[in-house]
Residue frames relative to the residue before (quaternion, step in Angstrom):
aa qw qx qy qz dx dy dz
X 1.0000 0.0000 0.0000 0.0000 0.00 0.00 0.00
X 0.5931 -0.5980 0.4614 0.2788 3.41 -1.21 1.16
X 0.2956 -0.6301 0.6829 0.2219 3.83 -1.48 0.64
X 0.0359 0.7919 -0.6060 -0.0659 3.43 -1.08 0.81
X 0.6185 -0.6085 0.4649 0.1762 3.57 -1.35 0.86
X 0.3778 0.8624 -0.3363 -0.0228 3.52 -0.62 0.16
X 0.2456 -0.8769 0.4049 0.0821 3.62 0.18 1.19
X 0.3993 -0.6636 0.5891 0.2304 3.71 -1.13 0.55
X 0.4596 -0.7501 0.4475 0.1610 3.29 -0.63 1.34
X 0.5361 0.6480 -0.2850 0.4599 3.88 1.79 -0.94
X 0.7983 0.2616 -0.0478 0.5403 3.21 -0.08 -2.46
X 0.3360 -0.6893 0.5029 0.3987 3.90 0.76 -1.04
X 0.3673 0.6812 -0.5842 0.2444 3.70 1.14 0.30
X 0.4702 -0.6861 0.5455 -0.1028 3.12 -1.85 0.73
X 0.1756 0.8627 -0.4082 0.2415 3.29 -0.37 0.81
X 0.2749 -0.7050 0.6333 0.1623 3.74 -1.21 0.63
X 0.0216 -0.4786 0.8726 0.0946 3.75 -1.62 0.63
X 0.3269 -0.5339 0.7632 0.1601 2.09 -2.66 0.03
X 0.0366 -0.8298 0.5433 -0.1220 3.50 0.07 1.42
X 0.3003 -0.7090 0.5916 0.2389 3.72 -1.12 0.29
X 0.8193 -0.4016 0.2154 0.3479 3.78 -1.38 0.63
X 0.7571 0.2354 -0.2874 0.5373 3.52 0.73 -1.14
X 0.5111 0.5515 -0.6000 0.2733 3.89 0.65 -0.25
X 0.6438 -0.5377 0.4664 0.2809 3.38 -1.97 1.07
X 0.3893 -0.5034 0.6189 0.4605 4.17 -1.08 0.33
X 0.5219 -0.5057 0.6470 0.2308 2.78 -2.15 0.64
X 0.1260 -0.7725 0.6060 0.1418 3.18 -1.28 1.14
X 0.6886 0.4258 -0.3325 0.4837 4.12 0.99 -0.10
X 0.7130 -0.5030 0.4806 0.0868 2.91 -1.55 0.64
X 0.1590 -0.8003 0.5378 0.2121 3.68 0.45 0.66
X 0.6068 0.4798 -0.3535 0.5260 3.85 0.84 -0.65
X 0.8858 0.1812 0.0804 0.4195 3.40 -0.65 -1.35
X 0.2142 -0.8455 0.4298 0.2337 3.80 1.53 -0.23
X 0.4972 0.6443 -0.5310 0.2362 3.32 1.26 1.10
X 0.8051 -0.1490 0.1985 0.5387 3.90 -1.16 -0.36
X 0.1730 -0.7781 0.5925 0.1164 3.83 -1.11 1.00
X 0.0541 0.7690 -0.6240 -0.1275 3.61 -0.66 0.21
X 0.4679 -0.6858 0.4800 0.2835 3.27 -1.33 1.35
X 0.5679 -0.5094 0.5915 0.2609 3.56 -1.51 0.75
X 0.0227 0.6016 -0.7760 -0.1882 3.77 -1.50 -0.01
X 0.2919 -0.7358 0.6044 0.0902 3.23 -1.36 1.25
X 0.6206 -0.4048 0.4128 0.5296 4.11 -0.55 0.01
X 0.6139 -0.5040 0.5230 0.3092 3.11 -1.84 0.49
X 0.3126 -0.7047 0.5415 0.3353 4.01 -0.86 0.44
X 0.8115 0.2670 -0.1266 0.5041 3.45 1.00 -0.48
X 0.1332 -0.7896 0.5977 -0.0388 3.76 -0.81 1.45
X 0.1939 -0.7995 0.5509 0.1407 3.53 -0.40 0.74
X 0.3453 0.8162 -0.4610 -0.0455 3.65 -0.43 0.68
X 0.3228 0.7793 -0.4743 0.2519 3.44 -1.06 0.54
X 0.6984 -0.4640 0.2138 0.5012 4.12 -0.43 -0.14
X 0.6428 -0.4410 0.2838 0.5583 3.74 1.73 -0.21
X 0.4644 -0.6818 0.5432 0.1562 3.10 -1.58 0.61
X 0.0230 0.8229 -0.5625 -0.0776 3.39 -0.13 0.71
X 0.6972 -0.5475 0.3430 0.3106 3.74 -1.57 0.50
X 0.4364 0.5593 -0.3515 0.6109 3.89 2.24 -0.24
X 0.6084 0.6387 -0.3868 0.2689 3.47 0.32 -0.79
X 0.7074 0.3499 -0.1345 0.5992 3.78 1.28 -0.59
X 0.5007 0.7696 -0.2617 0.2976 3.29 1.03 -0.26
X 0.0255 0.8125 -0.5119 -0.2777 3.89 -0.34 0.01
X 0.6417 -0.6566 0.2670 0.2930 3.54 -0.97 0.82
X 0.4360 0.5178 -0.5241 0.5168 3.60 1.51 1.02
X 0.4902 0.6913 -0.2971 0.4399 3.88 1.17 -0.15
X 0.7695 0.4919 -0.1288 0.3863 2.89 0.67 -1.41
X 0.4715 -0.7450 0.3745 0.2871 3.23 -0.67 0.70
X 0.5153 0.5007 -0.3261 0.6143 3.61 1.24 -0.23
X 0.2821 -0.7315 0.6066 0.1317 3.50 -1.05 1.20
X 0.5280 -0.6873 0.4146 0.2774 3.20 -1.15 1.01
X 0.4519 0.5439 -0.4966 0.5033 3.91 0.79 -0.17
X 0.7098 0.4895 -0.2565 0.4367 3.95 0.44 -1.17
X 0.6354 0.4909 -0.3056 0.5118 3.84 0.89 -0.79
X 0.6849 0.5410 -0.1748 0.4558 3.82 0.70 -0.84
X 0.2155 -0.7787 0.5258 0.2658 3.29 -0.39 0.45
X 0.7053 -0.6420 0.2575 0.1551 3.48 -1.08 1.03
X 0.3290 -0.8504 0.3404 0.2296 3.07 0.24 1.58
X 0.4248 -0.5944 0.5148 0.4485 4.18 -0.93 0.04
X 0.5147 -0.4943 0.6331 0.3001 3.68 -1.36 0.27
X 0.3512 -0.7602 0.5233 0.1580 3.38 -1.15 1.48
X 0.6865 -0.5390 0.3649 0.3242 3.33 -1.22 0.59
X 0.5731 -0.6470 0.3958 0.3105 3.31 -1.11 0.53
X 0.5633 -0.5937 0.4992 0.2847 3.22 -0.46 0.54
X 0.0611 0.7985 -0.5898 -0.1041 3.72 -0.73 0.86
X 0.3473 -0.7727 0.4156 0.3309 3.44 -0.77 1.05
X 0.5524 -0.7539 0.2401 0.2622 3.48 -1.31 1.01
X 0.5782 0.5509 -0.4267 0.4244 3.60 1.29 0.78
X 0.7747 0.2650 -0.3979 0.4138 2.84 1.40 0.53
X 0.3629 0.7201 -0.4376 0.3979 3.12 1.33 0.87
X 0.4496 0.6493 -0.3995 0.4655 3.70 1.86 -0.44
């Protein structure tokens, strides 16, 4: 359940509940039983960077492109020549 913030617009007291989604906001003052306005605190989470895309979590056996196709085709290495008969 969500923590919410809420100041008295009268006395200015301050304070935190712990309230769930469908409960109603508090509109009295528990101190002075005047008018309450809810606080907004910062966001806890900030997403930055160029974007999040749905590939971005993904490994590359998921993906509908096959990783042999994405890569460009490597050459076959040379045989090995052994070195007594390279003399």
């Amino acid at each position: 359940m969500p923590t919410y913030a809420y100041a008295c617009k009268d006395c200015g007291h301050a304070f935190d509940i712990v309230q769930a989604f469908t409960d109603s906001s508090l509109s009295d003052c528990p101190e002075c039983q005047g008018s309450l306005r809810k606080k907004f605190n910062s966001v806890g989470v900030v997403f930055k960077g160029s974007g999040f895309y749905r590939t971005d979590s993904r490994d590359s056996k998921g993906s509908t492109v096959s990783a042999a196709a994405a890569a460009p085709a490597a050459s076959p290495a040379p045989a090995s020549v052994p070195a007594a008969a390279a003399s």
